[in-house]
C-alpha positions as CSV (number, residue, x, y, z in Angstrom):
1,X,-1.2,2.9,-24.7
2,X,-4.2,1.2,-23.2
3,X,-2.7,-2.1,-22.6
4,X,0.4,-0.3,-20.5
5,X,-2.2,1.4,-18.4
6,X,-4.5,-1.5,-18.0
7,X,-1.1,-3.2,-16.5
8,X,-0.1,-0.2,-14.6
9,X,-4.2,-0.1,-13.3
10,X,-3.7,-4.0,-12.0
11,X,-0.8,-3.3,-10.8
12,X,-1.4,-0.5,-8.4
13,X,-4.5,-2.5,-7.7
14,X,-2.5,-5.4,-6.8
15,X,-0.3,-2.6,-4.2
16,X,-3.0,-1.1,-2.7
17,X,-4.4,-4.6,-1.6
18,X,-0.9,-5.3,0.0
19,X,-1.2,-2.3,1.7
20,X,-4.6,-2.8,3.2
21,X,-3.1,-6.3,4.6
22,X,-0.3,-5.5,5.6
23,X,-2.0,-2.5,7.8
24,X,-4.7,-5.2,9.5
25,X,-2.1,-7.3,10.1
26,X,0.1,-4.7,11.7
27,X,-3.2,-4.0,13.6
28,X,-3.3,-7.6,14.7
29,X,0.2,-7.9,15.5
30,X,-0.4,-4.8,17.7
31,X,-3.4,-6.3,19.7
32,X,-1.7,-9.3,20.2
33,X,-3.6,-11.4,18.1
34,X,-1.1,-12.7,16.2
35,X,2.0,-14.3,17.2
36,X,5.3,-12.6,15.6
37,X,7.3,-15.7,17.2
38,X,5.8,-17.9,14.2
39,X,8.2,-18.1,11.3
40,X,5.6,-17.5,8.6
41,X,4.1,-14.3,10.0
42,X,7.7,-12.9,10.7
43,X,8.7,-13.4,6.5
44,X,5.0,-12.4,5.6
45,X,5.6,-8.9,7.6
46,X,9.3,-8.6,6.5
47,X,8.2,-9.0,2.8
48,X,5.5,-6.3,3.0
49,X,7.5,-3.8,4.7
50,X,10.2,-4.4,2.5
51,X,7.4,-3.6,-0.3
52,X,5.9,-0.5,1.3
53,X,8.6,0.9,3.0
54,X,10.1,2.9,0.1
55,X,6.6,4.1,-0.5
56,X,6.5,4.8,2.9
57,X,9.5,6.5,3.6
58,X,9.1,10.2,1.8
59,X,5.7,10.4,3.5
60,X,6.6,9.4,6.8
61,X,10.2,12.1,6.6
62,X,7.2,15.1,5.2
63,X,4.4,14.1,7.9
64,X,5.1,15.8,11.7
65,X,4.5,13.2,14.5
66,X,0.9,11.9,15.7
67,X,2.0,9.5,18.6
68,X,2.3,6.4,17.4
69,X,-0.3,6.7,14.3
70,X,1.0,6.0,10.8
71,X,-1.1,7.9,8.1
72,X,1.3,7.0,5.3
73,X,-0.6,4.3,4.3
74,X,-3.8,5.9,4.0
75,X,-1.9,9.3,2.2
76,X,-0.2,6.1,-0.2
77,X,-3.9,4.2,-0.8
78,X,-5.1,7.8,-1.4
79,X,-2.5,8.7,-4.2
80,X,-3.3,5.4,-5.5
81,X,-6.7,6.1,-6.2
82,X,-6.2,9.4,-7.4
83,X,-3.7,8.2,-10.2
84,X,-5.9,5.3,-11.3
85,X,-9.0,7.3,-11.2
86,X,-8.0,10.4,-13.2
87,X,-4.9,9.3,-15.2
88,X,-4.9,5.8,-15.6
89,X,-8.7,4.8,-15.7
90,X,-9.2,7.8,-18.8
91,X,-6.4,6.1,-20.8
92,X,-8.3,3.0,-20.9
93,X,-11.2,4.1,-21.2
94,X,-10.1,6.5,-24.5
95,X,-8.1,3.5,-26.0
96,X,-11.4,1.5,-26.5
């Protein structure tokens, strides 16, 4: 059981890394800072959202409105931790 939660631990390590870019870069995008008319930064963004948005998607239809401020990522990054820190993290650490 402690190797499936070492895999699920990297895993949601892994997601919560995408999610932290993919929030700068919306930033950046946002600021104009970078270009959305270059080919590379359009696929990079299309691929995140098309990770996160399902993620996204309960939180966003549960949270009311804050004008143009998306705290789903931060609610998602906080779940994250809270599953690896008290589920995930004890099953390791009881398997060795």
């Amino acid at each position: 059981m402690g190797v499936i939660a070492s895999i699920l631990d990297l895993l949601l390590n892994i997601l919560q890394w995408i999610i932290i870019v993919q929030a700068i870069l919306s930033w950046l995008v946002a600021f104009n800072v970078v270009n959305t008319h270059n080919e590379f930064v359009r696929q990079l963004l299309a691929g995140l959202d098309r990770i996160t948005a399902p993620l996204y998607r309960p939180i966003r239809r549960v949270l009311p409105d804050f004008g143009g401020i998306d705290f789903s990522p931060f609610i998602v990054i906080i779940a994250i931790i809270v599953i690896r820190s008290r589920i995930l993290q004890p099953m390791i650490a009881q398997s060795y």
